[in-house]
C-alpha positions as a LaTeX table, in Angstrom:
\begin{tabular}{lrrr}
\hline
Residue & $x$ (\AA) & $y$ (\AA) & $z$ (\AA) \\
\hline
Unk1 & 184.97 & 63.01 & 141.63 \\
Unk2 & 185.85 & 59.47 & 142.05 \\
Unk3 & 187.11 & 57.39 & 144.74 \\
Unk4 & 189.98 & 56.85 & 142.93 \\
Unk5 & 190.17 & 60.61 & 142.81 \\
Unk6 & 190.02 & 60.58 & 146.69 \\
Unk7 & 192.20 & 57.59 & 147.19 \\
Unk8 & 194.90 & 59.92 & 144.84 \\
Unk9 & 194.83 & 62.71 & 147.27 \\
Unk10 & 191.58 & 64.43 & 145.40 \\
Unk11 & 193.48 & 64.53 & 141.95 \\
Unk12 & 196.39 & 65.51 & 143.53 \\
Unk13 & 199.51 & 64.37 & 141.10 \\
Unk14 & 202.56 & 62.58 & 142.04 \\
Unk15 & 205.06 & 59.92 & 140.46 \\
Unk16 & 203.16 & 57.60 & 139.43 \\
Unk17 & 200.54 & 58.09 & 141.42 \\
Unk18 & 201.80 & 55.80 & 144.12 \\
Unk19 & 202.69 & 58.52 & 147.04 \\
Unk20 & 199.35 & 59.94 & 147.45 \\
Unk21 & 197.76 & 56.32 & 147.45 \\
Unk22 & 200.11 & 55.28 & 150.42 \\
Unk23 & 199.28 & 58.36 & 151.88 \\
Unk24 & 195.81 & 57.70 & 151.95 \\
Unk25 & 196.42 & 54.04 & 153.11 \\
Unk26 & 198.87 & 55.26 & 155.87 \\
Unk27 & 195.73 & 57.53 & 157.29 \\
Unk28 & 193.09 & 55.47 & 157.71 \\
Unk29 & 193.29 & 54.53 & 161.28 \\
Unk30 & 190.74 & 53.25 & 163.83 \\
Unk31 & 189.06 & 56.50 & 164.90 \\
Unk32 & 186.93 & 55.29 & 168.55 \\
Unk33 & 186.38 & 59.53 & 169.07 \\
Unk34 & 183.44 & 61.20 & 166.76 \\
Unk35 & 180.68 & 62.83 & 166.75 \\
Unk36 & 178.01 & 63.41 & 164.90 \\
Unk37 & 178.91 & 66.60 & 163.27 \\
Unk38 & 178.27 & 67.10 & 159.72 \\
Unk39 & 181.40 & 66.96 & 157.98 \\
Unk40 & 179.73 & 66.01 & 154.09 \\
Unk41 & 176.50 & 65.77 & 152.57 \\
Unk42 & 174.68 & 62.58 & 152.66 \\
Unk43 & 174.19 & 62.86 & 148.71 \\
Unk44 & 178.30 & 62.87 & 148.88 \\
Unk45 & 178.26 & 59.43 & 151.32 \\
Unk46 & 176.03 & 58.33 & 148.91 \\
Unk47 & 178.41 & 58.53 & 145.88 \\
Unk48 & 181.41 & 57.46 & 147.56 \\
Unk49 & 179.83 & 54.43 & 148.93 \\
Unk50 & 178.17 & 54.10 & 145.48 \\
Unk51 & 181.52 & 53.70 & 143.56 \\
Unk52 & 183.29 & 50.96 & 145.92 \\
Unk53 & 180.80 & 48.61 & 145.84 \\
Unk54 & 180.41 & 49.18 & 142.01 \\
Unk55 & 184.21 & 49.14 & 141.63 \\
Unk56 & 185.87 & 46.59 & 144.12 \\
Unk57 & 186.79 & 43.35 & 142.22 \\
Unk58 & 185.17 & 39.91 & 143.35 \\
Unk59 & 185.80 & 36.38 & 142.25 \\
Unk60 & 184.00 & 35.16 & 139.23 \\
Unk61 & 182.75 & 38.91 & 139.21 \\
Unk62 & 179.78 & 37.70 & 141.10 \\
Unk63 & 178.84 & 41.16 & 142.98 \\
Unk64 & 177.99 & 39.49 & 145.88 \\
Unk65 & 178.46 & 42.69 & 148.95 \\
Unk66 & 175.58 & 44.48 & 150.02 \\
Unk67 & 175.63 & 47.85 & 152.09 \\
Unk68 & 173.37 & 49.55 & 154.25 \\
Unk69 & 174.34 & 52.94 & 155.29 \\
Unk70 & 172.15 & 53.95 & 158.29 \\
Unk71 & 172.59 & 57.73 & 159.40 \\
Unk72 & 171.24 & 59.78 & 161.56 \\
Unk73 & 168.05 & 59.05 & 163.91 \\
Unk74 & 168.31 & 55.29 & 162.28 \\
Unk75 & 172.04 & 54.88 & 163.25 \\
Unk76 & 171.48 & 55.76 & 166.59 \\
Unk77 & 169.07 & 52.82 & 166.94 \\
Unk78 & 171.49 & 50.46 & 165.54 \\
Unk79 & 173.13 & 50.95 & 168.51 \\
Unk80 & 170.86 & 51.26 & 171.15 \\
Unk81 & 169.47 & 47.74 & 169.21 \\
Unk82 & 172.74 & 46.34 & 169.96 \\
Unk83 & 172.80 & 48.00 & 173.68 \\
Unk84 & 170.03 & 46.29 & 174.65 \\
Unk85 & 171.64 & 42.88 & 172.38 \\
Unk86 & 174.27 & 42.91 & 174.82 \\
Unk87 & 172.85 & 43.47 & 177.97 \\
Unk88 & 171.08 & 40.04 & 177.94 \\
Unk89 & 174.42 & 38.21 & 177.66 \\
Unk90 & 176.74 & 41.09 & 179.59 \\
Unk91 & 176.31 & 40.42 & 183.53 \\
Unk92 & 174.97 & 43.81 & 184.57 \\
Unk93 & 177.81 & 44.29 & 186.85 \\
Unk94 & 180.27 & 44.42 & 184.03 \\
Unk95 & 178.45 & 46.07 & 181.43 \\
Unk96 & 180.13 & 49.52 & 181.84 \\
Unk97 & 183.04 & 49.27 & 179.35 \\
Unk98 & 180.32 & 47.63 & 176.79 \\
Unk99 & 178.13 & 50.93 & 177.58 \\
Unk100 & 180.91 & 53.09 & 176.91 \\
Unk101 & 181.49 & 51.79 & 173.42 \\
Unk102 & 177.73 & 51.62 & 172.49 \\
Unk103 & 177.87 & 55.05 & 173.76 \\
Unk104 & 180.84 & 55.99 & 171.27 \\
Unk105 & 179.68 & 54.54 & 168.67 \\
Unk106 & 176.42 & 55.78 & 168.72 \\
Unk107 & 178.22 & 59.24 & 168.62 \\
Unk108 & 179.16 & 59.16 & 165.67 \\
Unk109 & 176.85 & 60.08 & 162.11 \\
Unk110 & 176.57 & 57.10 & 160.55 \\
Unk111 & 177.12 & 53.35 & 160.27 \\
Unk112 & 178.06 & 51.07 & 156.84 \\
Unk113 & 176.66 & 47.74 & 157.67 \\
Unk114 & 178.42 & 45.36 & 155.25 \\
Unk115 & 176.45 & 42.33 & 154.09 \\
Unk116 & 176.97 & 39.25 & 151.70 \\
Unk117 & 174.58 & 37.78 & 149.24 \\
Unk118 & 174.38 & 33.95 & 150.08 \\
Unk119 & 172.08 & 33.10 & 147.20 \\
Unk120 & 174.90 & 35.00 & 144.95 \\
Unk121 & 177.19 & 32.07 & 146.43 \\
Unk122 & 175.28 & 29.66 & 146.41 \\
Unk123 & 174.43 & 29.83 & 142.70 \\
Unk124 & 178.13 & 30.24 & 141.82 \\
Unk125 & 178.73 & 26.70 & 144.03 \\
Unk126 & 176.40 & 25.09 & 142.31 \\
Unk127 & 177.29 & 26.29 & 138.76 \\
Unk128 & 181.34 & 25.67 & 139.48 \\
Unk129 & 181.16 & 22.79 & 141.94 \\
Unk130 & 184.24 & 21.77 & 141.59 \\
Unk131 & 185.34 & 25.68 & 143.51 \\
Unk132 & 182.10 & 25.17 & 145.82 \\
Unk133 & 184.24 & 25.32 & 149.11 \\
Unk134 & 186.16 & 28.53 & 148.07 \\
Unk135 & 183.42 & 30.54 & 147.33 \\
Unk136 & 182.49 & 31.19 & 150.40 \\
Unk137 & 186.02 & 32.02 & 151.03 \\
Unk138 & 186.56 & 34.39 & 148.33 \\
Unk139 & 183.24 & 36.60 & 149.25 \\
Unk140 & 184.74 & 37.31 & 152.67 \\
Unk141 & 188.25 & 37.94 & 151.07 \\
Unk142 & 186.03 & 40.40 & 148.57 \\
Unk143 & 184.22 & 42.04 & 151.40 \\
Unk144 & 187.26 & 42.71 & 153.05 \\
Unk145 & 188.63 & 44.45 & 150.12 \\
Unk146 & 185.33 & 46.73 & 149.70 \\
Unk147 & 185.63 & 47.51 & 153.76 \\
Unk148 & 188.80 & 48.95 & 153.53 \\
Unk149 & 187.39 & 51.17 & 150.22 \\
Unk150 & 184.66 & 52.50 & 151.91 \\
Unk151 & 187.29 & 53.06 & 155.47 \\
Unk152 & 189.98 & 54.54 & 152.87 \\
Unk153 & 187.29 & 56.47 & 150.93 \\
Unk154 & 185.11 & 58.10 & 154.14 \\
Unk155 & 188.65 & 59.10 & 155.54 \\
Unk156 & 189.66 & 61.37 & 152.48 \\
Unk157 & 186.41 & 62.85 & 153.51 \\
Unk158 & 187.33 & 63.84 & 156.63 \\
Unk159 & 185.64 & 61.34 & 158.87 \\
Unk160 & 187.05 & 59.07 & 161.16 \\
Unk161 & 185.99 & 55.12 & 161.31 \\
Unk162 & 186.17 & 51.59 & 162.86 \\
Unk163 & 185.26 & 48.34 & 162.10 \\
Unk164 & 183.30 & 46.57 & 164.44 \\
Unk165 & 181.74 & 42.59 & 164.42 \\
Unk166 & 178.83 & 41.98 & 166.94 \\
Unk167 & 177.15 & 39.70 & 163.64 \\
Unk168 & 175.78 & 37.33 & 164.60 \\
Unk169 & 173.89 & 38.44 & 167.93 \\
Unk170 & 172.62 & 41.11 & 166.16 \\
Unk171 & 171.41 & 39.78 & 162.69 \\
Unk172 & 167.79 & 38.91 & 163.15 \\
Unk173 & 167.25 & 42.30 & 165.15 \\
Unk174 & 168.75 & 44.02 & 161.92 \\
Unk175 & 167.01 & 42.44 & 159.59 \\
Unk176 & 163.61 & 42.58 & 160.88 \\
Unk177 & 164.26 & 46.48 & 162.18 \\
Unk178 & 165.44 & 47.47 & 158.47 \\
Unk179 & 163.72 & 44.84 & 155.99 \\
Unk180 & 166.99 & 43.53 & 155.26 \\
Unk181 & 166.48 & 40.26 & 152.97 \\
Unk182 & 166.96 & 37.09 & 154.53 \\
Unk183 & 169.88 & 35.54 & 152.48 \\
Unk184 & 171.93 & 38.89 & 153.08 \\
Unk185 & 174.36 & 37.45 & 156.03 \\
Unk186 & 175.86 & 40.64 & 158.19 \\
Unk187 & 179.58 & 40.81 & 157.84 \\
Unk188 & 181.02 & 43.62 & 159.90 \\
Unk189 & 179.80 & 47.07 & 160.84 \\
Unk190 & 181.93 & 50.59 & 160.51 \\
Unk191 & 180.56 & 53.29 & 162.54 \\
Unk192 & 181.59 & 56.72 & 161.17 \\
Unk193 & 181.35 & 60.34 & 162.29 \\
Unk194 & 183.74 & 63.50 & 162.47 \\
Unk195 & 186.87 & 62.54 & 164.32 \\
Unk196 & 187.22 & 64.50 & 167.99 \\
Unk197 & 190.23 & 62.90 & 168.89 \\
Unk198 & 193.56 & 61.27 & 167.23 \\
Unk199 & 194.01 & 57.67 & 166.93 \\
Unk200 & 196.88 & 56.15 & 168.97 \\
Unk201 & 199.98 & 55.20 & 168.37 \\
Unk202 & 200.37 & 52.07 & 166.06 \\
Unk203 & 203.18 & 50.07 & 166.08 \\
Unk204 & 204.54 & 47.98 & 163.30 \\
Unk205 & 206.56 & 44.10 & 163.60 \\
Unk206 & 209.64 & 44.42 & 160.87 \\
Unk207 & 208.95 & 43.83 & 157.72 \\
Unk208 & 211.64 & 41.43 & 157.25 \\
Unk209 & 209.81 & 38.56 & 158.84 \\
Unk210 & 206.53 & 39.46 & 157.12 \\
Unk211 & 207.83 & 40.39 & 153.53 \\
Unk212 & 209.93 & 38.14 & 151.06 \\
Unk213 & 211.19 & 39.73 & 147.23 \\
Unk214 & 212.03 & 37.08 & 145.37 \\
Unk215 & 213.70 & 38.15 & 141.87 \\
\hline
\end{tabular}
């Protein structure tokens, strides 16, 4: 089964399609509460993770995300990494709340570290010069899209995720601790794990000052 498949409400039919999407959409919520119960196989993480980065468009089709999915024992120490990141620069008198969330996140089973190829974009500036300043751009715009896959995707299999930005503090620690290669820039990280508690309520400006239908 496909992420499409997933995103569809597992094959579930509807008219045309579009319910089961927005349903999908409409779920994926910032889940702070998991743990690290199994809730799929790893082989199953694996292929879903597989098929967005194969499968989410980028500009000139230049393939330029990279993902690291660290799980278990080697998630953990992601976070106690950035733990001990953060206490240099947190005074130690307010470093509570910052525990808690290194605690939290550490909780959970897994974390997608998303990454961009700078030589990728750096060979397409060169080769278009004349788009050299959007490139750049456009990878972030493409990573963006292929977060909110992978979010969307792990979601329809029942875990519960955030997305989470302490790149750049943590880069060199990551790359040296994982052999991650050097013109692979860190873009965000979503920590993942069985959800233990709801996410809260969400509320919504009108759309009539964010939307306009021109016909």
């Amino acid at each position: 089964m496909g992420i499409m498949d997933s995103l569809f409400g597992q094959g579930k039919k509807s008219e045309n399609g579009a319910k089961s999407f927005n349903e999908a959409i409409e779920s994926r919520r910032s889940i702070y509460a998991i743990s690290s119960e199994k809730v799929v196989s790893d082989e199953r993480i694996q292929e879903v993770v597989n098929h967005a980065v194969k499968h989410t468009p980028s500009s000139f089709n230049s393939q330029s995300a990279r993902v690291v999915v660290l799980a278990g024992e080697q998630h953990k120490k992601l976070w106690n990494l950035t733990t001990e990141t953060l206490k240099a620069i947190v005074p130690a008198d307010q470093f509570g709340p910052t525990q808690e969330k290194m605690n939290a996140f550490g909780a959970g089973y897994g974390t997608v570290l998303f990454f961009e190829d700078t030589e990728v974009i750096e060979g397409l500036q060169k080769q278009f010069a004349a788009y050299a300043d959007n490139f750049p751009i456009w990878s972030n715009q493409s990573n963006g899209m292929l977060q909110l896959v992978v979010w969307t995707a792990l979601e329809q299999e029942g875990f519960g995720a955030t997305l989470q930005h302490y790149n750049p503090l943590i880069d060199d620690a990551v790359k040296a601790e994982w052999s991650i290669p050097a013109s692979w820039k860190l873009i965000a990280q979503m920590p993942f794990g069985k959800p233990v508690a709801p996410a809260g309520e969400k509320q919504f400006a009108p759309l009539e000052g964010r939307v306009k239908f021109i016909k």
